[in-house]
C-alpha positions as CSV (number, residue, x, y, z in Angstrom):
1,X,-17.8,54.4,86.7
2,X,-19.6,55.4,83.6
3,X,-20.3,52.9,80.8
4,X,-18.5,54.3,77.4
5,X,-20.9,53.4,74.8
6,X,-19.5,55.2,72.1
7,X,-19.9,53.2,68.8
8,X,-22.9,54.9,67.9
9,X,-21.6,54.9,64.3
10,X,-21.0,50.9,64.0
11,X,-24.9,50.1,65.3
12,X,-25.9,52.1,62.1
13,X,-23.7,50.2,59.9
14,X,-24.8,47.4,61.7
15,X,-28.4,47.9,60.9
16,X,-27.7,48.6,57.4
17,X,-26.3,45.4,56.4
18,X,-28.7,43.7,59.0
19,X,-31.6,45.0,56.4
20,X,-29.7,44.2,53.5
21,X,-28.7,40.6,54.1
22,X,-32.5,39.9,55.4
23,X,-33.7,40.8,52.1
24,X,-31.3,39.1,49.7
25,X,-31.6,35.9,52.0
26,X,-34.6,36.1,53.5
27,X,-33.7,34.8,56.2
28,X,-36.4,36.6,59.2
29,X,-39.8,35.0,59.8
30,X,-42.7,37.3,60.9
31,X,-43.1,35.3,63.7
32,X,-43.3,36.9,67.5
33,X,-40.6,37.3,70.3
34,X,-40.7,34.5,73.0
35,X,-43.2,35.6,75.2
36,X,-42.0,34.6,78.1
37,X,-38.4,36.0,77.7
38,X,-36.4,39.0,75.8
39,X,-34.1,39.0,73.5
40,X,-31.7,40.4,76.6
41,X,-32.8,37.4,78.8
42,X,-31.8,35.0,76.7
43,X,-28.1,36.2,76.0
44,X,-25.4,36.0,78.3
45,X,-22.0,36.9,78.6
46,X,-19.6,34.6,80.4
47,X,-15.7,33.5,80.4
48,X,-14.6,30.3,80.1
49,X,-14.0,27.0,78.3
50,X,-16.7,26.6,75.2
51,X,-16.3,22.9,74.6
52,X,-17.1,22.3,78.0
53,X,-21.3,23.9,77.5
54,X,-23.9,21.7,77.4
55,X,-25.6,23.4,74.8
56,X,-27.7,22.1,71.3
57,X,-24.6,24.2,69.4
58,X,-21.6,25.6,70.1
59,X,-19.8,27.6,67.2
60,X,-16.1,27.3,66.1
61,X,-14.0,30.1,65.3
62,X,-12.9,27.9,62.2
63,X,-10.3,28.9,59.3
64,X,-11.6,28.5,55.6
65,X,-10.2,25.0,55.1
66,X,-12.3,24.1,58.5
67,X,-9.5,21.3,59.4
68,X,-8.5,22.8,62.5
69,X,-5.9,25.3,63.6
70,X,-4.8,27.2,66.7
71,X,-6.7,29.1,69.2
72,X,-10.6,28.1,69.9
73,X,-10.5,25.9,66.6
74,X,-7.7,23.4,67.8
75,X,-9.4,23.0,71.3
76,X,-12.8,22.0,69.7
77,X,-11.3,19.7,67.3
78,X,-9.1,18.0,70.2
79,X,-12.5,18.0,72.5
80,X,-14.4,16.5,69.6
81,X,-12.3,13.5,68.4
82,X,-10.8,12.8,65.5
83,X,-14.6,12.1,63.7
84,X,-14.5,16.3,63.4
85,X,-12.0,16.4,61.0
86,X,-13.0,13.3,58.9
87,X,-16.6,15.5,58.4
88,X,-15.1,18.8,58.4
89,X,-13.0,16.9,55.5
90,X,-16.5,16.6,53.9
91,X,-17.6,20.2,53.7
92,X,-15.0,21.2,51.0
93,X,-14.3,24.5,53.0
94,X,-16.2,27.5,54.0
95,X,-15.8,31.0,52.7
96,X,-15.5,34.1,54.4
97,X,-18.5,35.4,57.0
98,X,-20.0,32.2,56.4
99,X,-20.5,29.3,58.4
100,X,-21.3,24.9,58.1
101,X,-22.3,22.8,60.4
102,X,-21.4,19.5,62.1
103,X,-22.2,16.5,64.8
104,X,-20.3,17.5,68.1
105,X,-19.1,14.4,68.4
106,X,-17.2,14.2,71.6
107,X,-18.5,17.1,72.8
108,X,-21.3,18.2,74.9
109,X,-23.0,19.9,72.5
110,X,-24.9,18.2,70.3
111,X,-23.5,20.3,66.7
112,X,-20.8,22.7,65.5
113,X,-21.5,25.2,63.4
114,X,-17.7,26.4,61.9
115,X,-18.0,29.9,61.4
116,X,-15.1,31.7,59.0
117,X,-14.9,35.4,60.5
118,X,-12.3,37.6,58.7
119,X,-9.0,38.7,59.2
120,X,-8.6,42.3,60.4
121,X,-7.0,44.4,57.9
122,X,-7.7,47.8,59.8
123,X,-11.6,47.9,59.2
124,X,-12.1,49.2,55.2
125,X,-12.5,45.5,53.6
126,X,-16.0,45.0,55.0
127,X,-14.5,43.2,58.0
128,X,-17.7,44.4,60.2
129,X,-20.2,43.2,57.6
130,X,-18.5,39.9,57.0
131,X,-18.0,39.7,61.4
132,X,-21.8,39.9,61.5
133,X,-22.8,37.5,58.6
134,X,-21.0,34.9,60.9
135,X,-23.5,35.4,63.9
136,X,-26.2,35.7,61.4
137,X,-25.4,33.0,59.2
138,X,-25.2,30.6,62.9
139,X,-28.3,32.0,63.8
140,X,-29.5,30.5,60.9
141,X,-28.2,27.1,61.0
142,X,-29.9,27.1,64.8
143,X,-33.4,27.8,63.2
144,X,-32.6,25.0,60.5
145,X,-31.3,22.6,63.5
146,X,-33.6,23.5,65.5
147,X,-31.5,24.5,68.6
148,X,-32.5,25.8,71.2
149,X,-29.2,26.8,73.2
150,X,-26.0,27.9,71.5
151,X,-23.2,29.3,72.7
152,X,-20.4,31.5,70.5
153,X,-16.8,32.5,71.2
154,X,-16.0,36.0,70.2
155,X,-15.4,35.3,66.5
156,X,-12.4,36.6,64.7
157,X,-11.0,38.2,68.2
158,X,-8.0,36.1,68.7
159,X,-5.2,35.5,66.0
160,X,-7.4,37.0,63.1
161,X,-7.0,40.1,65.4
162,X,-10.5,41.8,65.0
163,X,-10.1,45.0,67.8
164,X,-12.4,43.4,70.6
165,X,-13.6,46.7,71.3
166,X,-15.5,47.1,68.2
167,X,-16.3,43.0,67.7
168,X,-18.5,43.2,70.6
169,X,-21.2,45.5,70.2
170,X,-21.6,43.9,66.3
171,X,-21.6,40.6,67.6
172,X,-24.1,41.5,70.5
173,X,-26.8,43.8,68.0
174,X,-26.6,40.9,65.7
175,X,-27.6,38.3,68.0
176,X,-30.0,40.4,69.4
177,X,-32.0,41.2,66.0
178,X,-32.0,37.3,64.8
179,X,-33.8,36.6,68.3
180,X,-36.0,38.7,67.5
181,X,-37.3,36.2,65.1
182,X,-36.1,32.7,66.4
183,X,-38.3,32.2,69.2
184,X,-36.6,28.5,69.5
185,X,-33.6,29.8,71.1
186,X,-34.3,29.9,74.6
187,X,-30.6,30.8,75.3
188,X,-27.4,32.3,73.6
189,X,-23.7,32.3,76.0
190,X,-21.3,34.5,74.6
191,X,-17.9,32.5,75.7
192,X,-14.8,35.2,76.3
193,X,-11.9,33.2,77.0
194,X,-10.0,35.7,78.5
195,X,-11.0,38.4,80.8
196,X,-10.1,41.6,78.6
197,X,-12.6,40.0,76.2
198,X,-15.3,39.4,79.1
199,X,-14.9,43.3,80.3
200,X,-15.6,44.2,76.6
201,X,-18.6,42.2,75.9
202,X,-20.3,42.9,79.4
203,X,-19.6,46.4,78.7
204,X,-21.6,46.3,75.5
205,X,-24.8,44.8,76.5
206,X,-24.4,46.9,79.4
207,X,-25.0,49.7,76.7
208,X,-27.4,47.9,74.8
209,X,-29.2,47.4,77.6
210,X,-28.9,51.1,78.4
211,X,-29.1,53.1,75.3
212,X,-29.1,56.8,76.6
213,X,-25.5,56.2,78.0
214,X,-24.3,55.6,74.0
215,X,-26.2,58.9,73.5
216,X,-24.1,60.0,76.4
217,X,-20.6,58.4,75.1
């Protein structure tokens, strides 16, 4: 069966605010792509529990208050102990499409970064800009931490109801383009807890990987 690649339009926005947000943070390095591995490599898409992954980071789908909630965020904090909210207490809240970081704690992973995606409000209050300054703004904290795995849930997908569909292919091109310049990371998972959310992120690196069949779509 074909692969429908058709969000053509979102990559472009995508891109846009990709260049934007490198030059008002300047965040990119010149530095050169792991030799030894691609950008496509090193991401992966798999379903399953994210505070089980032995990984440097794993990121937290957190609220602005970053002291827990439902969904992804309560099982990290109950995987992590009750330390994660005494320092989560400490970081006086995050806004918006950005993102803090952590110690794991009880967890395999050595740090949290708590990113704050936004809430969907049908897609004309900059929810794909601010959805994408959360992978960015991670991305970051793994040069700064110097990690070298990382694994992410699919931000904002779950009770902040962000379309799947169209949360995918942003976070994927995102992730993509800061590897592009972190040659530390040596791997990124992309954690879909359910399988509607798995079908949707293979399916977009499946067009990533194949760009004629968004031309196509």
């Amino acid at each position: 069966m074909a692969t429908n690649c058709n969000f053509q339009g979102l990559a472009v926005k995508r891109k846009n605010f990709l260049k934007t947000f490198t030059f008002k943070h300047n965040f990119f390095s010149p530095s050169l792509e792991n030799p030894t591995m691609t950008s496509m490599q090193r991401v992966e898409v798999v379903q399953g529990d994210i505070t089980k992954f032995e990984v440097d980071a794993i990121v937290n789908a957190a609220n602005s208050s970053l002291l827990g909630g439902g969904g992804v965020d309560g099982a990290i904090h109950r995987a992590a102990g009750p330390n994660l909210l005494k320092a989560c207490q400490q970081l006086g809240g995050c806004p918006t499409g950005k993102a803090k970081a952590t110690p794991g704690f009880n967890l395999p992973a050595k740090y949290v970064f708590h990113a704050v995606g936004p809430i969907w409000h049908g897609g004309n209050r900059g929810e794909d800009e601010l959805l994408a300054s959360c992978y960015l703004e991670c991305m970051r904290l793994a040069k700064e931490y110097g990690v070298q795995t990382i694994a992410f849930p699919a931000i904002s997908c779950g009770a902040y109801g962000f379309p799947v569909e169209r949360a995918a292919p942003i976070a994927i091109s995102t992730i993509l383009a800061a590897l592009k310049d972190n040659p530390q990371i040596n791997k990124v998972y992309l954690v879909c807890f359910d399988h509607t959310t798995y079908q949707a992120y293979q399916q977009a690196l499946a067009c990533v990987q194949n760009p004629a069949s968004d031309a196509a779509g």
